[in-house]
C-alpha positions, 0 to 999 in steps of 0.5 A: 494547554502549553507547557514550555519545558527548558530541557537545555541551556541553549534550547527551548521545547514546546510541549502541547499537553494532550487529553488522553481517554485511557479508560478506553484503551485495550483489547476486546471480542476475545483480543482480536482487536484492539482500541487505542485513543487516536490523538496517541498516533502522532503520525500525520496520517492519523490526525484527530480526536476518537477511537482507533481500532487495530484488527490484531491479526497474527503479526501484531500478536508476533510485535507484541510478543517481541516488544514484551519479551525481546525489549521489555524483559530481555532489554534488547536493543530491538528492531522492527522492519517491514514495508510502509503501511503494515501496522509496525508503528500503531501496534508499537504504540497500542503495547506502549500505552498498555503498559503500567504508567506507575511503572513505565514512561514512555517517549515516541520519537517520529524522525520526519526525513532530515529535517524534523521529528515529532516527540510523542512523551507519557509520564504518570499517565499524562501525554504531551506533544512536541516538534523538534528539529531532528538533530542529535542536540535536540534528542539529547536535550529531550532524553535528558530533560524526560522528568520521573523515574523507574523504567523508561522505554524509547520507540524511534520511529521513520528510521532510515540507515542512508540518512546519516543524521538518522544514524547518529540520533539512534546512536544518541538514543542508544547511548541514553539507553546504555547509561541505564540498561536496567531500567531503559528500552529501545525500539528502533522501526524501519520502512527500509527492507533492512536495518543497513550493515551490522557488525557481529561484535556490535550486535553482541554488545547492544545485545540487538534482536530484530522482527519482520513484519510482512504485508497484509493479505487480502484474507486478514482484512476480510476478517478484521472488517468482520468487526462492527466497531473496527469497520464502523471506523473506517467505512468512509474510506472504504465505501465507495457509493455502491451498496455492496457489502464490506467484503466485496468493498474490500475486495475491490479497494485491495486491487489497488492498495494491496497489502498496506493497511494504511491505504486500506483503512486511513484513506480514500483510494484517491490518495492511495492512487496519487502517493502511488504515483508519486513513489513511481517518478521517483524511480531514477534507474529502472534496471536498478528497481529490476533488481530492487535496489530501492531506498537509496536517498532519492528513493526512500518514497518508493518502498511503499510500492512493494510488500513483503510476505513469507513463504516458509522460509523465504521472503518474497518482495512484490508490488504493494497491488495489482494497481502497481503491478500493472502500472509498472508494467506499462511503464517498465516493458514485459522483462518487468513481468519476466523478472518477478514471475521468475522466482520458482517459488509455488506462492508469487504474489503476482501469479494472479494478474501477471497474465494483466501485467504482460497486456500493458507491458506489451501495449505500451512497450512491446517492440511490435505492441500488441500481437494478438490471435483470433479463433481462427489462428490469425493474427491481429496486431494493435499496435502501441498505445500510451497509457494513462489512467483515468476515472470512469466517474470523471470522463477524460477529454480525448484530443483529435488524433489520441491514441490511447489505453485509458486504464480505471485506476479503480476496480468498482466499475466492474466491466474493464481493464482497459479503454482503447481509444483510436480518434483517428478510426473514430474506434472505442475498444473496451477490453477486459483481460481474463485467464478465466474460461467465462466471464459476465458481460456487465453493459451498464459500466460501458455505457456510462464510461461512453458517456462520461467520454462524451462518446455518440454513435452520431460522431461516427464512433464504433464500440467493441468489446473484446476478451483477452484470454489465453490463446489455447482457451479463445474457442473455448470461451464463453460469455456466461451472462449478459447483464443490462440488454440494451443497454448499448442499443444507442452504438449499434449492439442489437439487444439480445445479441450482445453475446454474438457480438463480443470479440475474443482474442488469444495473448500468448501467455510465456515471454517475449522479451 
């Protein structure tokens, strides 16, 4: 049902009154996790009907220690920032709903860029909706219209100190809560790696307390999926047509989407594959993101491409996945990998695929391209490619004279890194880049990414296969088990030969450039 409230002389709110199940809402198996109605989630990556259910790993146990004692019983001005994707607003909203409704009224106000917000308001218990334009009248109207009285509590959402609007509809809201500092909170929440500049005197006077919530890591989702009821909620976006077990699912889908728990656990790996890419055209001024300058107005899309994490008492910044890693790689050039590797600190996020990231980098903007050694301390050059992604699952129509690496923008496949394809030499290499001393040789995915190519030994094309291993390691290295013989028999690899057949080669793992 509507209800229509007149929160103003010269304006008219539409409130959409919503059916909240709070009988469900609440921690369980011993508060380690914790389920929440879904239609409370006003954001629009969690639409619908249902349960949420929120893994309470350690930082949403730190949020809400903070919002409980910070902002409810000291009445700060309270701040919670972390990069996109790190559970900041659905945690706000699982402590908001979890407070008394015969003492607390509550309002989510979700800045939506410059143009809207959506208003998310429970008093006595009953929840109602409503977009606005994001204007400081409009918030004003609402704060004045909000009916019922005792404690109050205001969480303003999506702010981004370079929007000036987004300045003043906090200063608004910070007013309202300075007319009756006893009974009113305020939660400020930014994606931004910072609130913006501060003022000492200021601080003291808003009495402001601040909270960094950091990244997931891969070992916190292991554990959240360990739960029957968390993981029966998200299986659909995590399953991917295999039968592999949830781990291993997770394991792979964290190759790509990293440390946001949004693209982990609300979407497909497709949307996750299409925002990331979207975020990176948005980077104007490469020499500006080497020295992550990110979030200017132009930019503010491009913070989902990093994750924050701290090592203790720094905190480091890095690419969200291994899936950005590389694509900024071939799309930056090696000072990229030399600008993140270059910190010093024991933990780096990206010390596990860097070695990955100079192979692009060095494929696609290498002034020589690729350079490589053989067992036999020759040099062998592979010259530039362009790189483009693609989906194993869906082929990619090569056109005569291609020159390309065709990177799987999924880690399922099992078998690659990357799929060079020269038409002019009528040559497919497939390659798979590795710091390992041994690695399985898995010939059932290159054969159906051969075939997805349309790829026929009749055609006069030539398949190889290549490790890329540290130069000191390519004697030493071993191709420990052949999965699927024969599997290749149709492009010229003699079953049970398959190990004699594969090439290794040696990057040289410090910088270049």
């Amino acid at each position: 049902a509507k209800q229509k409230v007149f929160a103003g002389s010269d304006a008219e709110v539409d409130w959409q009154e919503v059916h909240v199940k709070s009988n469900g809402i609440g921690f369980r198996e011993g508060n380690k996790i914790f389920c929440l109605d879904r239609s409370l989630l006003s954001t629009p990556y969690k639409e619908g009907s249902g349960e949420c259910v929120l893994y309470c790993r350690e930082d949403f146990n730190k949020q809400w220690q903070f919002l409980q004692q910070a902002v409810c019983q000291e009445g700060c001005l309270g701040y919670v920032i972390g990069p996109p994707g790190t559970g900041k607003t659905t945690t706000t909203m699982a402590f908001l709903h979890s407070l008394s409704v015969k003492e607390w009224s509550v309002m989510c106000i979700t800045l939506r860029e410059l143009d809207s917000a959506t208003i998310a308001q429970t008093v006595d218990g009953e929840t109602r909706l409503c977009n606005i334009d994001a204007s400081v009248s409009q918030i004003k109207q609402v704060l004045r219209g909000w009916a019922g009285n005792g404690k109050k509590f205001v969480s303003l959402d999506g702010y981004l100190h370079v929007y000036e609007i987004h300045m003043e509809i906090k200063g608004a809201c910070n007013g309202w809560r300075n007319g009756d500092r006893g009974n009113r909170r305020l939660l400020v929440t930014t994606s931004m790696n910072s609130r913006g500049k501060t003022y000492p005197e200021k601080e003291a006077r808003d009495h402001s307390k601040e909270l960094v919530v950091y990244s997931w890591t891969l070992e916190e989702y292991k554990d959240a999926v360990k739960y029957d009821s968390l993981y029966s909620s998200v299986a659909d976006v995590i399953k991917d047509g295999t039968n592999r077990d949830r781990e291993s699912l997770v394991e792979s889908k964290y190759q790509v989407v990293g440390g946001s728990c949004r693209y982990m656990l609300d979407f497909p790996i497709e949307s996750a594959v299409q925002d990331f890419r979207r975020a990176m055209e948005f980077i104007g001024d490469y020499d500006d993101f080497l020295r992550y300058r990110i979030g200017d107005r132009s930019k503010s899309f491009v913070h989902r491409l990093f994750a924050r994490y701290r090592v203790g008492p720094i905190d480091i910044w890095a690419p969200i996945s291994r899936f950005v890693a590389t694509e900024l790689a071939s799309k930056i050039g090696e000072q990229f990998v030399i600008k993140l590797m270059s910190s010093g600190f024991s933990f780096n996020p990206v010390q596990g695929f860097a070695f990955e990231m100079l192979f692009f980098a060095r494929l696609s903007r290498g002034q020589e391209g690729l350079l490589l050694i053989d067992s036999d301390k020759n040099m062998q050059s592979w010259g530039k490619f362009d790189v483009v992604g693609f989906d194993p699952r869906k082929g990619y129509n090569i056109l005569p004279n291609a020159r390309i690496c065709l990177k799987p923008e999924a880690w399922n496949q099992g078998g690659y890194d990357a799929v060079l394809v020269d038409h002019k030499e009528r040559l497919v290499r497939f390659v798979k880049v590795t710091k390992s001393e041994k690695h399985d040789l898995r010939l059932r995915y290159f054969a159906e990414c051969l075939q997805a190519l349309s790829i026929n030994r009749e055609d006069g094309w030539h398949v190889q296969i290549v490790f890329v291993v540290e130069e000191e390691k390519v004697k030493e290295f071993l191709v420990s088990k052949v999965d699927d013989p024969g599997a290749l028999s149709g492009y010229g690899w003699e079953e049970g030969s398959e190990r004699t057949m594969v090439g290794v080669v040696g990057m040289d793992s410090g910088p270049q450039g």
